[in-house]
C-alpha positions in Angstrom: 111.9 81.0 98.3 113.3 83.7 96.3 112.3 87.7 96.7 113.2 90.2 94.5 113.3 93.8 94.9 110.0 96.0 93.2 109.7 99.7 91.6 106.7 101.1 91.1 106.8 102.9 88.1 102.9 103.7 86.6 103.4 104.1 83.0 102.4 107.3 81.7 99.9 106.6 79.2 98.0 105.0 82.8 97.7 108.1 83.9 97.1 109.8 80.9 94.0 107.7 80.4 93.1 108.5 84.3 92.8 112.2 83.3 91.2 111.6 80.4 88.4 109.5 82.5 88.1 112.5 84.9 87.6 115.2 82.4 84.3 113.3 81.0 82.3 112.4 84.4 78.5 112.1 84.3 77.7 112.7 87.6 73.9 111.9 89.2 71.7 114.1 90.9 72.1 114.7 94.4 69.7 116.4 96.6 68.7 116.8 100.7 72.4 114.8 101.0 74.3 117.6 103.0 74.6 114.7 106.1 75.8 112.4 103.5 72.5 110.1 104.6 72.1 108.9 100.9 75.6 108.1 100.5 78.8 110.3 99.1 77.9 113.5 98.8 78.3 115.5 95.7 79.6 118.4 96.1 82.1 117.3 98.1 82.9 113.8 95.5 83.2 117.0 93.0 85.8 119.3 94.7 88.1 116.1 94.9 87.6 114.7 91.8 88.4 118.6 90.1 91.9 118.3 92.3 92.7 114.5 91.3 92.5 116.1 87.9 94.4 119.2 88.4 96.3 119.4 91.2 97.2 116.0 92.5 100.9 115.0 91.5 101.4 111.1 91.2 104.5 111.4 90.2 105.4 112.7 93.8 103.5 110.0 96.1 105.2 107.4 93.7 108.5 109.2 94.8 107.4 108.6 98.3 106.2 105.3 98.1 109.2 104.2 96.3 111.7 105.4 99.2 110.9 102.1 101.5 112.7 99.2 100.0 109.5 96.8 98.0 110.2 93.5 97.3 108.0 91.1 95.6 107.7 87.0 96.0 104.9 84.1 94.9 104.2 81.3 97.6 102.2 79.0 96.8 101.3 80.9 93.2 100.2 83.8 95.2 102.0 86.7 94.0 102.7 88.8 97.0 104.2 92.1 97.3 105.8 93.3 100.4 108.3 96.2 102.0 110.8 95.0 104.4 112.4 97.6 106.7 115.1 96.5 109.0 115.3 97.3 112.8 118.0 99.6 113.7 118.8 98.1 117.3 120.2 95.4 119.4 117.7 93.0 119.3 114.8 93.7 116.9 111.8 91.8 116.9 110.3 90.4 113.6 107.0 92.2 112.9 104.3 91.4 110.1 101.6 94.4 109.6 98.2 93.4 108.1 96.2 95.8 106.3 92.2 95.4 105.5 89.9 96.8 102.8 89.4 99.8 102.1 92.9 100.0 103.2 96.2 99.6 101.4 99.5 98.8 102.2 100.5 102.8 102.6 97.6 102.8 105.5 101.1 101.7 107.6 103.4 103.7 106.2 103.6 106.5 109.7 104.2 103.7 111.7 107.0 101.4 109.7 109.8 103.8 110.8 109.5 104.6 114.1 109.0 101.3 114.9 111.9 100.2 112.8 114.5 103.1 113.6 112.8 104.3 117.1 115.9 106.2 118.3 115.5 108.2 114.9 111.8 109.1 116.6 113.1 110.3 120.3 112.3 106.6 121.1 115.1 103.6 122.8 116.8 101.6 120.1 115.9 98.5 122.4 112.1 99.2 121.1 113.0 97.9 116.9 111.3 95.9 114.9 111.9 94.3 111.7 109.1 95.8 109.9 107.1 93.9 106.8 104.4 95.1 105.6 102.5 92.8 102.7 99.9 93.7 100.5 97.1 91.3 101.4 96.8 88.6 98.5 95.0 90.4 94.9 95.2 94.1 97.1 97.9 96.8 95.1 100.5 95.0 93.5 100.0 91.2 95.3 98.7 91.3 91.6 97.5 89.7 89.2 95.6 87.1 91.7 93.8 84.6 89.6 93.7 81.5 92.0 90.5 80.9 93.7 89.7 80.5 97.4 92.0 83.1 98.6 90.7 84.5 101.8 92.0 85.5 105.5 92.6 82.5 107.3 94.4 81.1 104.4 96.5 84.1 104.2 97.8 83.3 107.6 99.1 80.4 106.0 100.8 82.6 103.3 101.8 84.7 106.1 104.0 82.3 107.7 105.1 80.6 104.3 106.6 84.9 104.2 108.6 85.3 107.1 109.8 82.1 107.8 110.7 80.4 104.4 111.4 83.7 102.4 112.7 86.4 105.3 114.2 83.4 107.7 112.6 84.4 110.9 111.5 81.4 112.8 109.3 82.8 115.3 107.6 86.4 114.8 105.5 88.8 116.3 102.0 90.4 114.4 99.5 93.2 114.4 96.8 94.1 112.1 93.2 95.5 111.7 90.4 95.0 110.1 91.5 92.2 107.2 94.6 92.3 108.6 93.2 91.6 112.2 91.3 88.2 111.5 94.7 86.7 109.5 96.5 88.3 112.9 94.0 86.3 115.4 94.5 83.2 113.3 98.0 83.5 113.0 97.8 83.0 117.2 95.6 80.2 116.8 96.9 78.4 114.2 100.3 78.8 114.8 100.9 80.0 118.5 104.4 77.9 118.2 105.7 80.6 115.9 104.3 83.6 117.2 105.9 85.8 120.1 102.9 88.0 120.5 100.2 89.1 118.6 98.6 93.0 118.0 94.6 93.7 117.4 93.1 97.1 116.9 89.8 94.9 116.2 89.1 92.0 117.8 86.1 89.6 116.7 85.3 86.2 116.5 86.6 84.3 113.8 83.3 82.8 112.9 82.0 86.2 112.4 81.5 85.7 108.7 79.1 82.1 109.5 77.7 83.5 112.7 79.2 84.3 115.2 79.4 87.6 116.5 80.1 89.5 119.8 76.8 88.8 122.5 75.7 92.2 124.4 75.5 90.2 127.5 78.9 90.1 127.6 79.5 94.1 128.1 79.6 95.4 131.3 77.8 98.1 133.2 81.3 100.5 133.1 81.7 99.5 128.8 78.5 100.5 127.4 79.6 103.6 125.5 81.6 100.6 123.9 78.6 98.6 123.4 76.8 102.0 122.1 79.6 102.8 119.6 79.4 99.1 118.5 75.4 99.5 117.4 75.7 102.4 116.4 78.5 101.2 113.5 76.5 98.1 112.3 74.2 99.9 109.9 77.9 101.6 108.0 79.0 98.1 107.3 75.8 96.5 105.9 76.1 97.3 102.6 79.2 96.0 101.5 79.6 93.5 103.3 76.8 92.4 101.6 77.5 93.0 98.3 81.1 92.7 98.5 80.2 88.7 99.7 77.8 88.3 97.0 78.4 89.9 93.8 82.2 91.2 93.6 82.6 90.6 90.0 79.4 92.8 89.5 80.3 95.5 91.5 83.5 95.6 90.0 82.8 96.3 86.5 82.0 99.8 87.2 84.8 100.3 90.1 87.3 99.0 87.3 85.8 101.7 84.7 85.3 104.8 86.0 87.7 106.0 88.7 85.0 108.3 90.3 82.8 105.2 91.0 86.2 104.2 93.0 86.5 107.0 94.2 83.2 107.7 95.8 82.6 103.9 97.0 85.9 104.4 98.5 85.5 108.0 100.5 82.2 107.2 102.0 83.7 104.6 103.8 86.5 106.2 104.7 84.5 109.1 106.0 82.3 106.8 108.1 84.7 104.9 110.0 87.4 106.6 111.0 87.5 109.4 114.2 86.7 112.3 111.7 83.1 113.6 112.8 82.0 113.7 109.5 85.1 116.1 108.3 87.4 113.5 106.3 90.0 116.4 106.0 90.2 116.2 109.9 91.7 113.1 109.0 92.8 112.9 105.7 94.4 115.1 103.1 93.2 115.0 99.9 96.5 113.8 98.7 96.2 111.4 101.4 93.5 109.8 100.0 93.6 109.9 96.8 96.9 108.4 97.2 95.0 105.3 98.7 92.7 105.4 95.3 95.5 105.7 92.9 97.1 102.4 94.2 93.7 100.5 93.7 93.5 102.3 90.3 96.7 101.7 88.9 97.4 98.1 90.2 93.5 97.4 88.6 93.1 95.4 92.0 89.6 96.4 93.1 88.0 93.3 91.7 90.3 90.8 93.5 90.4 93.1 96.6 86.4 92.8 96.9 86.4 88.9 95.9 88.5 88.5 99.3 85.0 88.9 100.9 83.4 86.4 98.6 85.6 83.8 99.1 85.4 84.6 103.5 81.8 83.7 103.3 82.3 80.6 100.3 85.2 79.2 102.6 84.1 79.6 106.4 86.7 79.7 108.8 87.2 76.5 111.0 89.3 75.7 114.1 92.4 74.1 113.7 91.5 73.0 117.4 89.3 72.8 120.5 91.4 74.1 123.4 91.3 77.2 124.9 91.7 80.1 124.4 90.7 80.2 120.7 93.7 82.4 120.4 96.6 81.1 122.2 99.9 83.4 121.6 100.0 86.3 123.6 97.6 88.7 123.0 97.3 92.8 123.3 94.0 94.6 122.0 94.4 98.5 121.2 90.7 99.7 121.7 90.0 102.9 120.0 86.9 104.5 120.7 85.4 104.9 116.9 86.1 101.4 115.6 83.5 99.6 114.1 83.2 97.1 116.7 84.5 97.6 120.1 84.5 93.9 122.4 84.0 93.7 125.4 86.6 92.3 128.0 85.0 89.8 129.3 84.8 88.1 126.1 88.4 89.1 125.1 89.6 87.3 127.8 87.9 84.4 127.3 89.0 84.3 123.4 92.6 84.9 123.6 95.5 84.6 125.7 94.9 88.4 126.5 98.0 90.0 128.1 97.5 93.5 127.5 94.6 95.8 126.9 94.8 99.5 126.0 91.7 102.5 125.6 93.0 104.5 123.3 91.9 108.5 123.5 91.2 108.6 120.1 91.2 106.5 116.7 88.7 105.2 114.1 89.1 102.1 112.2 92.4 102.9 110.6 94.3 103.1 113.1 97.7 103.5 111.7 97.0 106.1 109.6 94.9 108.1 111.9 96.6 107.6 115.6 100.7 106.2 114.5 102.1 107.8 117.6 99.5 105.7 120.1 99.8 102.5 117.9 103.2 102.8 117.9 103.6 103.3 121.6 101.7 100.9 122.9 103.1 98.2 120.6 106.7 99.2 122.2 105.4 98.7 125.7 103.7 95.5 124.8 106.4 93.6 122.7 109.1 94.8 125.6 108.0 91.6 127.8 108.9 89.6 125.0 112.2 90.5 124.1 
């Protein structure tokens, strides 16, 4: 399969009509929502929106984004977009990075060259990696997607279809989260044969969207701030999971119109589930995330990015087979303390061929973006054993 290499390049008149949309907002009335307890507050949705009108530089990011090398590909009439970055080492190791929703591609960016180029990062040059990083199918510009049935475990299938028939490597190695961490865990089952190793900063069942879930028995006495931190999440992800596996299309039509909608949908999630306390800007520039927005924005991908749900719950996973583990290729779990859902061990080890396990000291649910020194660190000392 043929790849060819990608500029972004948002036409102006895009961004003139962005502007245009953000100098006309209607915005709701908001009251007793300091906490944020009714959803994205306000005042707050208002200060960011006046600087993605006035001070936030596309143009700029673009420039940023643009200095990684994109390439873009279809498999299977799957449009997929994807940055290569070569290892700079003796012996680099193939690595595919998944991203989830609300994340994009750029949630990877920290972490791409240090793991590619360590020795430009203090680091050994033993430790590279040939570092892709896709845009998960209908996310950014894996665009336009307009075949049905897409979902995670049939990206896996894409996945492989990527490196080894368009970028030549015949075995690989894999990390991912959220999204990107279910198309990682069947990636190991599926195809263990082709798989050096595989990388989860969330690690749940596959059945998860027909079922399953992780059992509270299963925590021990010395994990239950885990098992607190994991109830404690499960009312932030109610509500769209729910709609987003139901009615996508709906939703979208006023995600697709009006970029504060985005916006806001966006932020509180982003707010909620990463290690921030409640103060995004611990966390996150503004630029930061509106960065994140302006690639759902200007690839239009928000409707195909939500239908990913839809089409988890239409097309329940199923095991390619009985043995066990579930999971066979080797198998490291980074556990950072404000994910969503934290497993416990004893289940872990159960599930996959678990070789290394690693508390983080700090992290929400993106962790690239939020902890790239201890991602990167601890996917170095796994992926040594292996080399």
């Amino acid at each position: 399969m043929n790849k060819e290499s990608f500029t972004i390049a948002v036409p102006d008149r895009v961004l003139d009509d962005l502007r245009e949309r953000l100098g006309r907002v209607r915005y709701p009335l908001d009251f007793a929502n300091d906490d944020w307890a009714y959803g994205t507050n306000r005042r707050y949705l208002e200060e960011v929106v006046n600087y993605w009108r006035d001070g936030y530089d596309w143009r700029r990011h673009e420039a940023e984004i643009n200095r990684f090398a994109h390439y873009r590909t279809t498999i299977a009439g799957v449009p997929i977009h994807f940055i290569h970055e070569p290892g700079k080492g003796p012996r680099p190791i193939p690595l595919i990075l998944s991203h989830g929703w609300p994340w994009t591609f750029w949630d990877l960016a920290k972490v791409i060259r240090p793991l590619a180029d360590p020795a430009a990062f203090g680091g050994d040059p033993a430790d590279a990696f040939d570092v892709v990083v896709p845009s998960l199918p209908g996310f950014c510009f894996s665009t336009p997607l307009t075949t049905p049935g897409i979902n995670w475990w049939r990206t896996a299938d894409l996945w492989v279809a990527l490196m080894r028939d368009v970028l030549g490597y015949s075995r690989f190695a894999a990390e991912g989260g959220d999204w990107g961490a279910f198309i990682t865990q069947q990636l190991g089952h599926k195809y263990p044969q082709h798989l050096i190793g595989i990388y989860l900063t969330l690690a749940i069942p596959m059945d998860f969207f027909s079922g399953g879930g992780l059992k509270e028995a299963d925590y021990g006495a010395d994990e239950q701030a885990a098992l607190a931190r994991t109830r404690a999440a499960r009312p932030g992800i109610i509500s769209h999971v729910a709609v987003q596996t139901r009615d996508p299309q709906t939703l979208a039509y006023g995600m697709h119109d009006s970029p504060v909608a985005l916006l806001a949908w966006i932020l509180e999630r982003r707010r909620a589930w990463s290690d921030c306390d409640g103060d995004i800007e611990r966390r996150y520039s503004k630029d930061d995330l509106l960065t994140h927005i302006m690639l759902y924005w200007v690839s239009e991908c928000f409707v195909t990015s939500v239908r990913y749900y839809y089409e988890a719950r239409k097309h329940p996973w199923q095991p390619s087979h009985a043995r066990t583990p579930v999971v066979e290729a080797p198998t490291a779990i980074g556990v950072f303390p404000r994910e969503l859902l934290i497993p416990p061990r004893r289940w872990a080890e159960r599930y996959f061929n678990l070789q290394h396990w690693t508390p983080m000291s700090a992290g929400g649910h993106f962790a690239p973006s939020e902890e790239p020194q201890q991602l990167v660190d601890d996917l170095r000392r796994f992926f040594r054993r292996y080399r």
